[in-house]
PyMOL commands that place a pseudoatom at each C-alpha (Angstrom):
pseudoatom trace, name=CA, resn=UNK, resi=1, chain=A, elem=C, hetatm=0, pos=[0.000, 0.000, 0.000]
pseudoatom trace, name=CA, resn=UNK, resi=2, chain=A, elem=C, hetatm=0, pos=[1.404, 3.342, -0.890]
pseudoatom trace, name=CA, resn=UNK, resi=3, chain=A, elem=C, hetatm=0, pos=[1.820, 6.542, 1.440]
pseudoatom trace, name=CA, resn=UNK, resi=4, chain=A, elem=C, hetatm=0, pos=[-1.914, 8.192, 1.451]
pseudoatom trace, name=CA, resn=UNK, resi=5, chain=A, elem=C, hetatm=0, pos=[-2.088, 12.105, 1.738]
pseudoatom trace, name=CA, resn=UNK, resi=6, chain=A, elem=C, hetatm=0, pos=[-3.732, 12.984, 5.397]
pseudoatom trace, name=CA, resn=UNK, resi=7, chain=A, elem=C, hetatm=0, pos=[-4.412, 16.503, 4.505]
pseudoatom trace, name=CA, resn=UNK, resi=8, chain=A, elem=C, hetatm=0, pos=[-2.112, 17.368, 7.008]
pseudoatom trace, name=CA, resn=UNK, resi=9, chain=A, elem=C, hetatm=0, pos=[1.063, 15.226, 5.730]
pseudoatom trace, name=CA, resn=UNK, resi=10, chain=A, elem=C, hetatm=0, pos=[1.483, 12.048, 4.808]
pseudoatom trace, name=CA, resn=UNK, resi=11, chain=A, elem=C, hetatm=0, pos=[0.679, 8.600, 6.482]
pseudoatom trace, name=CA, resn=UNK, resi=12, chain=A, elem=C, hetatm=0, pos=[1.155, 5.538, 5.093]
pseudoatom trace, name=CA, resn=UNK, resi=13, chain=A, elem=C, hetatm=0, pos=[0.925, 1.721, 6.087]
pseudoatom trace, name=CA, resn=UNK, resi=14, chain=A, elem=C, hetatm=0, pos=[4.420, 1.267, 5.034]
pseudoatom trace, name=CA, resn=UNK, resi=15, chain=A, elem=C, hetatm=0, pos=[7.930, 2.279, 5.552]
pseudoatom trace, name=CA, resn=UNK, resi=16, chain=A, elem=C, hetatm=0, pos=[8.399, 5.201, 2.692]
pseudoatom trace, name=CA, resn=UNK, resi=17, chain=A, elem=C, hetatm=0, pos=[11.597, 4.486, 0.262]
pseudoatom trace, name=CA, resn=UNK, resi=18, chain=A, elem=C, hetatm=0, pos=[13.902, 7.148, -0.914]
pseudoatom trace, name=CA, resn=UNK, resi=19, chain=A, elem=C, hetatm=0, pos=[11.652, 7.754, -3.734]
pseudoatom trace, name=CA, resn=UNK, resi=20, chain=A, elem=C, hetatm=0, pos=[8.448, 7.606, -1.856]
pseudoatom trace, name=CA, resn=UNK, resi=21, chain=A, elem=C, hetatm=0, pos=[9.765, 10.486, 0.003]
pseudoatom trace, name=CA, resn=UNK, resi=22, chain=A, elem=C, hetatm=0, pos=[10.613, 12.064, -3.553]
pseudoatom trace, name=CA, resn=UNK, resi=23, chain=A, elem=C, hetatm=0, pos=[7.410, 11.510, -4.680]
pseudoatom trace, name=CA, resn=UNK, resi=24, chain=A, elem=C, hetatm=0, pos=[5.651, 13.287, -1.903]
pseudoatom trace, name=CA, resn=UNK, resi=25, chain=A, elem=C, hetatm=0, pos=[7.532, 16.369, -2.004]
pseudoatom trace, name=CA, resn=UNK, resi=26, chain=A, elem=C, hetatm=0, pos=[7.080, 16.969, -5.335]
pseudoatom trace, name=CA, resn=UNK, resi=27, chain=A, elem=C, hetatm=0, pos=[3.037, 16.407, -4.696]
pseudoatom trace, name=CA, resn=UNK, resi=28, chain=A, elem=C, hetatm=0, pos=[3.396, 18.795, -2.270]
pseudoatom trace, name=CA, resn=UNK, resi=29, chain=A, elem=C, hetatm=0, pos=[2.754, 16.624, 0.630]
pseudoatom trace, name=CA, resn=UNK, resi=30, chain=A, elem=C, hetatm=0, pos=[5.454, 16.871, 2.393]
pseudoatom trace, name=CA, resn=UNK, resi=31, chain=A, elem=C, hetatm=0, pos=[7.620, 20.274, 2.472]
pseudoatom trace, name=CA, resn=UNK, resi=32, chain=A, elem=C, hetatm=0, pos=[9.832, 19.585, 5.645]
pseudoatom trace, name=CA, resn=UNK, resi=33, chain=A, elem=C, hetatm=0, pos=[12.264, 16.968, 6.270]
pseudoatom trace, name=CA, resn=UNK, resi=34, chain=A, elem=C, hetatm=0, pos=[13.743, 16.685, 9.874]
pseudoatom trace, name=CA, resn=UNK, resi=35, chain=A, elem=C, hetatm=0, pos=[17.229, 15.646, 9.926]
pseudoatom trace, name=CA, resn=UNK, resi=36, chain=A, elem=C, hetatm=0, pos=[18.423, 14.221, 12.891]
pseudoatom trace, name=CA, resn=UNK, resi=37, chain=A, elem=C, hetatm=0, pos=[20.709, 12.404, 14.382]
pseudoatom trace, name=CA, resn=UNK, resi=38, chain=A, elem=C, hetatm=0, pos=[20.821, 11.393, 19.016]
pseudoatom trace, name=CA, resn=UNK, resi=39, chain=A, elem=C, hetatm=0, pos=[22.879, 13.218, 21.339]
pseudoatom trace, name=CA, resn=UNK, resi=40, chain=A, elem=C, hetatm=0, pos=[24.643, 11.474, 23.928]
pseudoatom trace, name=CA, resn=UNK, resi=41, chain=A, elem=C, hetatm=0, pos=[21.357, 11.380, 26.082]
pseudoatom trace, name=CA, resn=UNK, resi=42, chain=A, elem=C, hetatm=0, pos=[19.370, 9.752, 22.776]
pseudoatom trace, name=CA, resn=UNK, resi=43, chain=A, elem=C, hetatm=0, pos=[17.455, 12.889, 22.307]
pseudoatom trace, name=CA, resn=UNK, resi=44, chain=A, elem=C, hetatm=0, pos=[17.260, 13.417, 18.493]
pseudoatom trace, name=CA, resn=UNK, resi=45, chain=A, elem=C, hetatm=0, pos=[19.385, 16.963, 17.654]
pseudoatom trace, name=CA, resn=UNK, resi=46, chain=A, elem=C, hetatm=0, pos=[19.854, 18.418, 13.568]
pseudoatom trace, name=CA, resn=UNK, resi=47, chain=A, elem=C, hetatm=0, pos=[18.217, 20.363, 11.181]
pseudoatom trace, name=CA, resn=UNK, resi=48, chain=A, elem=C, hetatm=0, pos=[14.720, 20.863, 9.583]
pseudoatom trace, name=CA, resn=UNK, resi=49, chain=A, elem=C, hetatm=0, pos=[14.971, 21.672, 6.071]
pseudoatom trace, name=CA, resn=UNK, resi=50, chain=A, elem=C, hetatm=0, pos=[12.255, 22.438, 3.232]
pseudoatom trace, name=CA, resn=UNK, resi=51, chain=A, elem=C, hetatm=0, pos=[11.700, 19.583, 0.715]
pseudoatom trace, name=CA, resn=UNK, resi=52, chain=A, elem=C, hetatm=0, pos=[12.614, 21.353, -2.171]
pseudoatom trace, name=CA, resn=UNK, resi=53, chain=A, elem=C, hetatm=0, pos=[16.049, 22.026, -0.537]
pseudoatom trace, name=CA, resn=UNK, resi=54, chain=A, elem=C, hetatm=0, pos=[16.231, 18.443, 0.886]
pseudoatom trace, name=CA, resn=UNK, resi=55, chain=A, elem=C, hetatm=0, pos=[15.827, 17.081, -3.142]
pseudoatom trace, name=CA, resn=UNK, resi=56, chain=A, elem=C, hetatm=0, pos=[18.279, 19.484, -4.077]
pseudoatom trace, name=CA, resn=UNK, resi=57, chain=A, elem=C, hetatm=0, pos=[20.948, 19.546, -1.732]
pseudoatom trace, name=CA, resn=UNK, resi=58, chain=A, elem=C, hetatm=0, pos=[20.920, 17.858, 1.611]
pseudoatom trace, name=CA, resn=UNK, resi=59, chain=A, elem=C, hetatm=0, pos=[19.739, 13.957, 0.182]
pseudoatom trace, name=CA, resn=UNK, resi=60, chain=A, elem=C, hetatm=0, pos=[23.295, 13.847, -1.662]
pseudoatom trace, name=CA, resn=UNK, resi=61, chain=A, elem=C, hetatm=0, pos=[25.469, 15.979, 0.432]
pseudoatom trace, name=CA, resn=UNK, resi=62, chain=A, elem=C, hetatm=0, pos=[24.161, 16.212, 4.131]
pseudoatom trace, name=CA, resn=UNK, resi=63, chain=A, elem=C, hetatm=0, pos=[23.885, 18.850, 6.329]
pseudoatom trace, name=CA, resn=UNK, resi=64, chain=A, elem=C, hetatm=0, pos=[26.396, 20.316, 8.604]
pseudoatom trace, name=CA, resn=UNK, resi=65, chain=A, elem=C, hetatm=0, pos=[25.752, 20.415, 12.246]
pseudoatom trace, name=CA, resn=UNK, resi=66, chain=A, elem=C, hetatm=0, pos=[28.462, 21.537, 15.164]
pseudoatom trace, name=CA, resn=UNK, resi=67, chain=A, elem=C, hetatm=0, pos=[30.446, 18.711, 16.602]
pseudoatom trace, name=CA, resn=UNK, resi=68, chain=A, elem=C, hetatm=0, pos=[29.687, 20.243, 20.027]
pseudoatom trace, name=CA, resn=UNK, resi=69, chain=A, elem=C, hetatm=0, pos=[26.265, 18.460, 20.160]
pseudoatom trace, name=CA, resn=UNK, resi=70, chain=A, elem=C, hetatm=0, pos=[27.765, 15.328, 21.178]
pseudoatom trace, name=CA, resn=UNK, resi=71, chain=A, elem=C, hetatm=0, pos=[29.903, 16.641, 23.934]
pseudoatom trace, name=CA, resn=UNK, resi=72, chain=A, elem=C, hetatm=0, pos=[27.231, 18.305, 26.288]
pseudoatom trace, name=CA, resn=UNK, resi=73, chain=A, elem=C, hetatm=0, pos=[25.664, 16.906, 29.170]
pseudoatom trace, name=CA, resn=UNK, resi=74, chain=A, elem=C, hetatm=0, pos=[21.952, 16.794, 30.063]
pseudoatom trace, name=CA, resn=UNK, resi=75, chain=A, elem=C, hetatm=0, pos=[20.813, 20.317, 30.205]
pseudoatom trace, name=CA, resn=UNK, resi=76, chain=A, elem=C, hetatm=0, pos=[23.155, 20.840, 26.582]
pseudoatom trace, name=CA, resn=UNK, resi=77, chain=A, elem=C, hetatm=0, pos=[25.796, 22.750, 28.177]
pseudoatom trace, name=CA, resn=UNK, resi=78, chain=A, elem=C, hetatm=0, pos=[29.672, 22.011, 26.542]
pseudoatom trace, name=CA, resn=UNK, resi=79, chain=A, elem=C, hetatm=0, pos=[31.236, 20.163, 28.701]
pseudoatom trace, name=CA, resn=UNK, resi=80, chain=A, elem=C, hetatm=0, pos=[35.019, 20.455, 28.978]
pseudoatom trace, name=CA, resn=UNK, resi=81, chain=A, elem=C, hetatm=0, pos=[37.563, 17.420, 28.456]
pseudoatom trace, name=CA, resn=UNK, resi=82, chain=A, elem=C, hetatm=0, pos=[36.386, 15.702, 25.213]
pseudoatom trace, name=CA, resn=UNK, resi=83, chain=A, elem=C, hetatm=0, pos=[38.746, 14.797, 22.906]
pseudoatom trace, name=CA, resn=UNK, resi=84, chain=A, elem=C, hetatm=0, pos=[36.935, 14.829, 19.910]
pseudoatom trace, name=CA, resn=UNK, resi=85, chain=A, elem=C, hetatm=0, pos=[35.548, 18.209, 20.477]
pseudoatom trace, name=CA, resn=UNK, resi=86, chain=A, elem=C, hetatm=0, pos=[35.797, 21.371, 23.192]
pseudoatom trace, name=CA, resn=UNK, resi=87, chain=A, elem=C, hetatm=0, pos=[36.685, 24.832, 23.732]
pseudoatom trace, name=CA, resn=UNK, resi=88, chain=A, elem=C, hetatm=0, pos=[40.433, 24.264, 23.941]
pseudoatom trace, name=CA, resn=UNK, resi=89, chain=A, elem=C, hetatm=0, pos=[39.926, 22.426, 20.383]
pseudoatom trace, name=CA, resn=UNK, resi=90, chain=A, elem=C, hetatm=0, pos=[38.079, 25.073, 18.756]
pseudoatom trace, name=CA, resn=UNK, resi=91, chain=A, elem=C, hetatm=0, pos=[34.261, 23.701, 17.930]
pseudoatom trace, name=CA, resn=UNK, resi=92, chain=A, elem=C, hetatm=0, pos=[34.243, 22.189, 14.149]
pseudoatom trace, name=CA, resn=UNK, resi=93, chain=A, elem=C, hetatm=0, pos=[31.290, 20.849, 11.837]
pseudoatom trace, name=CA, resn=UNK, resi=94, chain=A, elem=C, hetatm=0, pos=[30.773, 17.309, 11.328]
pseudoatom trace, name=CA, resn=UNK, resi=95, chain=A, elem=C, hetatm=0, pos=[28.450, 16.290, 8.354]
pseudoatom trace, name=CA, resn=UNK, resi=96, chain=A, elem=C, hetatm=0, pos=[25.079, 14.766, 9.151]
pseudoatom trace, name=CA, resn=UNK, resi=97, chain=A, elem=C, hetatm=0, pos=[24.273, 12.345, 6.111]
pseudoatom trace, name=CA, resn=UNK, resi=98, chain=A, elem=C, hetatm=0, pos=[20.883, 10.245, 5.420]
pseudoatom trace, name=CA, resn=UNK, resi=99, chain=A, elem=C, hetatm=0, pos=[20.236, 7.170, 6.227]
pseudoatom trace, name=CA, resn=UNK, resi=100, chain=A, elem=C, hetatm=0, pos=[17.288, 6.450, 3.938]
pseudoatom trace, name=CA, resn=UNK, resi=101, chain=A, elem=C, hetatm=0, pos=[16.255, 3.144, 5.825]
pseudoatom trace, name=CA, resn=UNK, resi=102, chain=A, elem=C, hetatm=0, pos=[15.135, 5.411, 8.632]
pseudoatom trace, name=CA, resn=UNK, resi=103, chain=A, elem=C, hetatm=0, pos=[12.873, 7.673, 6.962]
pseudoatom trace, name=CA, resn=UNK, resi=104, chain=A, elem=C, hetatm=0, pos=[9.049, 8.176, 8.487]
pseudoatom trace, name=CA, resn=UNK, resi=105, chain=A, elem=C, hetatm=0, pos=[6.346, 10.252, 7.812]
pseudoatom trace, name=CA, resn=UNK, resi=106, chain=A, elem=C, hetatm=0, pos=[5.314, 11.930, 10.672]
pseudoatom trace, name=CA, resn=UNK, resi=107, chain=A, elem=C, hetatm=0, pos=[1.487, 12.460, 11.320]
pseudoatom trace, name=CA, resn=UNK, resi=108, chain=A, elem=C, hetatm=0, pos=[1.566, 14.393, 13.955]
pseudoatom trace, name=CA, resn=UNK, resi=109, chain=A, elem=C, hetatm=0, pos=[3.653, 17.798, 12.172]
pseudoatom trace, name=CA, resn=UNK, resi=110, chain=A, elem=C, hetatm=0, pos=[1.741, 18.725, 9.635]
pseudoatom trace, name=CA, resn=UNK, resi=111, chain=A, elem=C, hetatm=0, pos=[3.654, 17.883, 6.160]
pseudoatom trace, name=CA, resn=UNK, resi=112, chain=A, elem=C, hetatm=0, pos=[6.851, 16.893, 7.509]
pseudoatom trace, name=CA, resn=UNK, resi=113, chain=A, elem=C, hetatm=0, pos=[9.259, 13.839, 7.219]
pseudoatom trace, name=CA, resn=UNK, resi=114, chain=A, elem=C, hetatm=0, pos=[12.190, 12.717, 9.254]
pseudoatom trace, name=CA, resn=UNK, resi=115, chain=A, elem=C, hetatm=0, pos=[15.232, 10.691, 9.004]
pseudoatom trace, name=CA, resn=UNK, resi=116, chain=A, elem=C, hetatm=0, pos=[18.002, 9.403, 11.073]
pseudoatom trace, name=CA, resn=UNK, resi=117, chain=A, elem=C, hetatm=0, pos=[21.405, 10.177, 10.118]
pseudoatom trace, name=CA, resn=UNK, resi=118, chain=A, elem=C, hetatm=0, pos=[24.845, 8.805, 10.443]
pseudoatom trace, name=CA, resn=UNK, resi=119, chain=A, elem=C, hetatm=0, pos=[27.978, 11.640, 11.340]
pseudoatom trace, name=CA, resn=UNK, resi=120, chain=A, elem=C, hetatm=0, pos=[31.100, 11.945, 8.992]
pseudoatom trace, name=CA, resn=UNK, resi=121, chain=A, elem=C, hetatm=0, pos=[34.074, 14.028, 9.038]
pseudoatom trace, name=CA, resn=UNK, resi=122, chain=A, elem=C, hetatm=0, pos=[33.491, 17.207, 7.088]
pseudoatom trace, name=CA, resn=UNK, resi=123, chain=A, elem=C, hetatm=0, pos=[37.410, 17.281, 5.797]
pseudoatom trace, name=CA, resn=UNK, resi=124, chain=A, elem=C, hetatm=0, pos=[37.511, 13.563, 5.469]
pseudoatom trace, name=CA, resn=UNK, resi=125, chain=A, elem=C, hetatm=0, pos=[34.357, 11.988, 5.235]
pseudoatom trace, name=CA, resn=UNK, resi=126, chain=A, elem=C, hetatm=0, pos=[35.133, 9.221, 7.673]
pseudoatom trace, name=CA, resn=UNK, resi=127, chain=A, elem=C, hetatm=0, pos=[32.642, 8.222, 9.924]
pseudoatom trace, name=CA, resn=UNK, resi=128, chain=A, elem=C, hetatm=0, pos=[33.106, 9.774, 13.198]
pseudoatom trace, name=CA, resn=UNK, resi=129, chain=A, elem=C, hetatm=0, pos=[33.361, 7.245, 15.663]
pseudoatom trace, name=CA, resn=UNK, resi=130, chain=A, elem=C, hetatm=0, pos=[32.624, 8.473, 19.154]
pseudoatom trace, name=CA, resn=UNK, resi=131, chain=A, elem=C, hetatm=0, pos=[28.736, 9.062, 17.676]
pseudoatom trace, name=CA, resn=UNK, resi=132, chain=A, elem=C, hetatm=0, pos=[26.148, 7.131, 19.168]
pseudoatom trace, name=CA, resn=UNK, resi=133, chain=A, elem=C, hetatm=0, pos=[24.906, 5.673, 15.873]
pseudoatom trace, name=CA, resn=UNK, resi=134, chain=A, elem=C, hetatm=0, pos=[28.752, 4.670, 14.974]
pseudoatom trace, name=CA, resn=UNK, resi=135, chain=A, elem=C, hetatm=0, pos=[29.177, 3.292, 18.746]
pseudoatom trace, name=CA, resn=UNK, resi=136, chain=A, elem=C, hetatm=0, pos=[25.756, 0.905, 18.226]
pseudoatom trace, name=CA, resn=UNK, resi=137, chain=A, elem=C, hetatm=0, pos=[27.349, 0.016, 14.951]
pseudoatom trace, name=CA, resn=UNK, resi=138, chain=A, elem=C, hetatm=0, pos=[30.582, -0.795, 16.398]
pseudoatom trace, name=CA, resn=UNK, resi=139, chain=A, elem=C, hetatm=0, pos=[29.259, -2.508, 18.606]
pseudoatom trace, name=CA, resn=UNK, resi=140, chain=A, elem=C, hetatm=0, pos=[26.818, -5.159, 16.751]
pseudoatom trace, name=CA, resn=UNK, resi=141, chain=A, elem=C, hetatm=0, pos=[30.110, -5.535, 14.380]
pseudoatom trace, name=CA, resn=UNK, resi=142, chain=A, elem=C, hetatm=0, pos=[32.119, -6.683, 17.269]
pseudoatom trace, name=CA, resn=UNK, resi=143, chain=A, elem=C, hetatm=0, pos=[28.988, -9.306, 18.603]
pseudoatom trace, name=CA, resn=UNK, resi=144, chain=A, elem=C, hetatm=0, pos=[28.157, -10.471, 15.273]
pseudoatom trace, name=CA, resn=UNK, resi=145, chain=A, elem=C, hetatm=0, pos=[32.571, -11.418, 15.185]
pseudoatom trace, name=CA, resn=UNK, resi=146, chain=A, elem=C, hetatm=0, pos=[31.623, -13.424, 17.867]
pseudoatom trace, name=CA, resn=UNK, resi=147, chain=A, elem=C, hetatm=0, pos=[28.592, -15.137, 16.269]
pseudoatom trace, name=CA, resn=UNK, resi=148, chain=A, elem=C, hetatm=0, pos=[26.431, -13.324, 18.407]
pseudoatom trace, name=CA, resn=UNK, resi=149, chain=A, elem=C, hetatm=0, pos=[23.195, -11.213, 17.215]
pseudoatom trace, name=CA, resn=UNK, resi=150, chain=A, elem=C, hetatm=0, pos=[22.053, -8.490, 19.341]
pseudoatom trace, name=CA, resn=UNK, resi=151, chain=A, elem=C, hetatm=0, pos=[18.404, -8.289, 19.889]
pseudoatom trace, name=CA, resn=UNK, resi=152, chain=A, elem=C, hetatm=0, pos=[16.964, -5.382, 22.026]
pseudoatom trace, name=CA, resn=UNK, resi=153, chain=A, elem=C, hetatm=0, pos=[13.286, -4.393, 23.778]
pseudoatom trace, name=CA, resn=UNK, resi=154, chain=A, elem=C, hetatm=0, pos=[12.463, -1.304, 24.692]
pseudoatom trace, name=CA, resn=UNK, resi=155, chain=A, elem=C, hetatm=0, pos=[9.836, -0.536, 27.667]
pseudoatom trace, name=CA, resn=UNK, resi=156, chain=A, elem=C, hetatm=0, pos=[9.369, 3.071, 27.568]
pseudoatom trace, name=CA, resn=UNK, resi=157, chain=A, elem=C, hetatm=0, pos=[8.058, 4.572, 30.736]
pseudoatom trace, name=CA, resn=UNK, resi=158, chain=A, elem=C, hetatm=0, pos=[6.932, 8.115, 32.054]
pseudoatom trace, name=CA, resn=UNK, resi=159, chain=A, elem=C, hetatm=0, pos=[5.312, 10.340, 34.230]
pseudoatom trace, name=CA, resn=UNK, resi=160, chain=A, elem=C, hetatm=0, pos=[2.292, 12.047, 33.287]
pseudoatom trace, name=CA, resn=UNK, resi=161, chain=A, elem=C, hetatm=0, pos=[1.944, 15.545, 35.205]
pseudoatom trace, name=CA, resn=UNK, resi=162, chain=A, elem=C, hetatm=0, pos=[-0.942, 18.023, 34.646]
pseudoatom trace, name=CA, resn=UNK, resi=163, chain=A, elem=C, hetatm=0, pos=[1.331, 20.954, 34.645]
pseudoatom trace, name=CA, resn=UNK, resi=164, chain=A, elem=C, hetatm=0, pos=[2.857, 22.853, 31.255]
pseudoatom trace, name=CA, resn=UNK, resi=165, chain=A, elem=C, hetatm=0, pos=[6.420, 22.358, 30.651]
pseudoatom trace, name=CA, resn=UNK, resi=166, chain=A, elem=C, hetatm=0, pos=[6.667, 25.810, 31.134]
pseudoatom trace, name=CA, resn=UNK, resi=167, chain=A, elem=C, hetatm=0, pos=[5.341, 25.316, 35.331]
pseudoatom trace, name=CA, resn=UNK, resi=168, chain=A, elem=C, hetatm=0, pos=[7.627, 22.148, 35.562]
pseudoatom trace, name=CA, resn=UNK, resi=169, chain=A, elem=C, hetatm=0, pos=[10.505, 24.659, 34.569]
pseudoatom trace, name=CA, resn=UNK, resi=170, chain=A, elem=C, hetatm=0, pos=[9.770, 27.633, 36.579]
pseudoatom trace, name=CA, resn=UNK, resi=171, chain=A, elem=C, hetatm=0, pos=[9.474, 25.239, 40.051]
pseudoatom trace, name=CA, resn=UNK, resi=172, chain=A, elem=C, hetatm=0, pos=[12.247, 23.823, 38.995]
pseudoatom trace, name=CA, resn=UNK, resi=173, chain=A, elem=C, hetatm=0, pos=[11.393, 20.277, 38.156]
pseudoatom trace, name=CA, resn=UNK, resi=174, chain=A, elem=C, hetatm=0, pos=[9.647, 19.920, 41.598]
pseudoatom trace, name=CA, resn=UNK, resi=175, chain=A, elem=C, hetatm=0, pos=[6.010, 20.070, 43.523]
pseudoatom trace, name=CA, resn=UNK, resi=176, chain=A, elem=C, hetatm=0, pos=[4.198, 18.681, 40.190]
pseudoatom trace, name=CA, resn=UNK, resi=177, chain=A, elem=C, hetatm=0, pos=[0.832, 17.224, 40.063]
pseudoatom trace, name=CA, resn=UNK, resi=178, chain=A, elem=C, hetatm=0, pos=[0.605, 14.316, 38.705]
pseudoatom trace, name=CA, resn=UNK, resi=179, chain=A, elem=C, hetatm=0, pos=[-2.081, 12.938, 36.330]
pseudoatom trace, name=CA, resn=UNK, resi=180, chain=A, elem=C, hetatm=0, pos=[-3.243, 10.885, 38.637]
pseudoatom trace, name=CA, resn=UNK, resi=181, chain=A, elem=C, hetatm=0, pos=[-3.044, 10.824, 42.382]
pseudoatom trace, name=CA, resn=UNK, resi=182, chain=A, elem=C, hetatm=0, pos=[-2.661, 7.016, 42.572]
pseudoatom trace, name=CA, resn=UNK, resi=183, chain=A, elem=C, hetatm=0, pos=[-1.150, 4.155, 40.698]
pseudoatom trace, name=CA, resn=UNK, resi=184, chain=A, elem=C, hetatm=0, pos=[-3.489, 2.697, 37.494]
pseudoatom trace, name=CA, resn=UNK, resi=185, chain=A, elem=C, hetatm=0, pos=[-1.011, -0.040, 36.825]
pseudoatom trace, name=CA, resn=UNK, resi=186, chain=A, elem=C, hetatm=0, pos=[-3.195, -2.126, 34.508]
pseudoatom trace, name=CA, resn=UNK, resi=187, chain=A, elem=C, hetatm=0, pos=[-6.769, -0.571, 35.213]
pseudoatom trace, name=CA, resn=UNK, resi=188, chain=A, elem=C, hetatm=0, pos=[-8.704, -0.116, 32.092]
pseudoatom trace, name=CA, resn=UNK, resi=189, chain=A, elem=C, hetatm=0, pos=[-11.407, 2.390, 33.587]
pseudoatom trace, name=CA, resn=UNK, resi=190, chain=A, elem=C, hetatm=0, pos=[-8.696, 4.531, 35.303]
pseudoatom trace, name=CA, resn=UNK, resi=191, chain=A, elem=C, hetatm=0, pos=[-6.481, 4.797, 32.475]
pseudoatom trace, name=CA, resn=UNK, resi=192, chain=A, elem=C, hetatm=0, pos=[-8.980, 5.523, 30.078]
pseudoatom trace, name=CA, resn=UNK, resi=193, chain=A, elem=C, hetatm=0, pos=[-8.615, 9.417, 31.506]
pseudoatom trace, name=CA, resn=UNK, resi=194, chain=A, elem=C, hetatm=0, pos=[-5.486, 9.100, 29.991]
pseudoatom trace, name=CA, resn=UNK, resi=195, chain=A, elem=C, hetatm=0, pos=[-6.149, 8.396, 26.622]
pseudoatom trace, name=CA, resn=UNK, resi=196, chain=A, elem=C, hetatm=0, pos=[-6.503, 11.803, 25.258]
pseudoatom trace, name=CA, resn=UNK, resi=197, chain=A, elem=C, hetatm=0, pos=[-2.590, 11.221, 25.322]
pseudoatom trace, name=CA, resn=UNK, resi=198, chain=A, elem=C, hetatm=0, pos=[-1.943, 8.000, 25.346]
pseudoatom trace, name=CA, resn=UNK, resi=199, chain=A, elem=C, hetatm=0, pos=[-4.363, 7.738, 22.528]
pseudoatom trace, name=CA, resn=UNK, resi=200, chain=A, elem=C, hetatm=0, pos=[-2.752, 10.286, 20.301]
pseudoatom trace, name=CA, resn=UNK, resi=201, chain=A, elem=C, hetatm=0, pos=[0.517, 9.010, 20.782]
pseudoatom trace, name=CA, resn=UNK, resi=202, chain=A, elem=C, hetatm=0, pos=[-0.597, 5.480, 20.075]
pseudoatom trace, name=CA, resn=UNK, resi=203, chain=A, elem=C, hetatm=0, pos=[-1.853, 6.468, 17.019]
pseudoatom trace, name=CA, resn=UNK, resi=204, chain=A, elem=C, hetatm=0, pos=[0.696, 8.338, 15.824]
pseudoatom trace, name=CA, resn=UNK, resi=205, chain=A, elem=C, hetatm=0, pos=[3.475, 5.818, 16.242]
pseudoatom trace, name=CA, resn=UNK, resi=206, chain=A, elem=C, hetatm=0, pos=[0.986, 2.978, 14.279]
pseudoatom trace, name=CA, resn=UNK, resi=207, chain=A, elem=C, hetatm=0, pos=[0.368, 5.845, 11.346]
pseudoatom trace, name=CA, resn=UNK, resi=208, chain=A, elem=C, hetatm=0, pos=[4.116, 6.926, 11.237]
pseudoatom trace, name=CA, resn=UNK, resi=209, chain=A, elem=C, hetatm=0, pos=[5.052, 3.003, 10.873]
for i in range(1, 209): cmd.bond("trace and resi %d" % i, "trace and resi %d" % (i + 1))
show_as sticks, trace
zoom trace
């Protein structure tokens, strides 16, 4: 089945391909792609760019991002030490390149796309290897020497609060209500007053794929 137009983007029951993506921007379905690539806390960092720039430019060549974004701590301050990048050094770029096995449509941002991306040297292309991508990489190379196959399972969890990120911030992460003043582990009925979250976001990771 092949990526439907939402109104509002693009959702599809499939992965989209390189030209899937193609295809939609020049429909005029999508006109952002979000290129990104984790921090060292797995947070996704990069660039948003406009499709007709993304088919032009960034799907061959990248986009350039500063090497200090994977040499900060939690709250993204620098922090000092790194070898591969800090003040002493002098911050550099590093090239952020597609990795069009990653690419999803996402249906909740109107019209936009995003893909993961893999960080090379800007002088000499090489992979640079202290990035989380290339340390995962590294990594399942080294198992699969050993015959072994990695296989992982995520169980996301959080903490639903009633307050606006901009209340959490201001108390300073503390005194927050939470959604609900006692545990719903498993309870249908209770956690149905949830679902005007949960829902969306359950439904927008089955649309995106």
């Amino acid at each position: 089945m092949a990526a439907q137009s939402s109104g509002d983007g693009v959702v599809g029951a499939r992965q989209p391909s390189r030209d899937d993506l193609t295809r939609a921007i020049e429909r005029g379905d999508i006109d952002t792609v979000v290129m990104a690539f984790p921090d060292l806390q797995g947070r996704l960092v990069g660039k948003r760019t406009t499709g007709r720039f993304f088919l032009e430019q960034v799907a061959e060549h990248g986009t350039e991002n500063c090497d200090y974004l994977i040499a900060t701590d939690f709250d993204d301050v620098a922090v000092p030490g790194y070898q591969f990048a800090s003040y002493e050094l002098g911050y550099g770029d590093m090239l952020a390149r597609a990795d069009f096995s990653t690419i999803r449509y996402t249906p909740w941002v109107p019209k936009t796309a995003s893909i993961l991306c893999d960080l090379h040297s800007v002088k000499t292309g090489e992979p640079i290897r202290v990035s989380p991508r290339q340390v995962l990489r590294d990594q399942v190379a080294a198992a699969r020497k050993m015959h072994l196959e990695p296989m992982i399972g995520s169980e996301i969890e959080f903490y639903l609060f009633r307050d606006s990120y901009e209340q959490i911030h201001a108390r300073g992460y503390g005194n927050l209500t939470p959604h609900s003043p006692f545990m719903e582990d498993y309870q249908i009925v209770q956690t149905t007053r949830d679902e005007y979250v949960i829902g969306e976001i359950r439904r927008g990771l089955e649309a995106a794929g």
